[in-house]
C-alpha positions in Angstrom: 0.0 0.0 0.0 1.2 3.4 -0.6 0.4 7.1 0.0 0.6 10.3 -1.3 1.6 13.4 1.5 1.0 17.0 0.1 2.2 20.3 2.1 1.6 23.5 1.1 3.2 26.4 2.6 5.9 29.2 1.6 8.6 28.8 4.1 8.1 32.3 5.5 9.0 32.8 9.0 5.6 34.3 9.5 3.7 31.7 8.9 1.9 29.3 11.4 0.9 25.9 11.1 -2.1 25.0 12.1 -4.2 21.3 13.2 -7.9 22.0 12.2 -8.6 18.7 14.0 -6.6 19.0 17.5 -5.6 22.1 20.0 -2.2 22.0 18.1 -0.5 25.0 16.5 3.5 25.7 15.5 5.1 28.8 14.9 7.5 28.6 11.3 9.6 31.2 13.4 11.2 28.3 16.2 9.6 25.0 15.4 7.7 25.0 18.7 4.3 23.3 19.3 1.5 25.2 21.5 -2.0 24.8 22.5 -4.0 27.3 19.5 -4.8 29.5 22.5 -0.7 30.8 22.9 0.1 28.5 26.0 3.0 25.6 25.2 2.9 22.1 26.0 4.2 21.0 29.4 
């Protein structure tokens, strides 16, 4: 079986990944994983 993974995105440090699904959201800027609401993970 095989899959296909697509990302879209422009590399800028401005932009912001977000998880439509889970609390989950990473700055581009420093990598880091936070709750959508600011506050990091413990």
């Amino acid at each position: 079986m095989t899959g296909t993974y697509l990302e879209v995105g422009s590399r800028s440090h401005a932009d912001v990944v977000t998880c439509s699904d889970i609390d989950m959201m990473s700055p581009s800027s420093d990598g880091r994983f936070l709750h959508k609401d600011g506050t990091p993970y413990e």
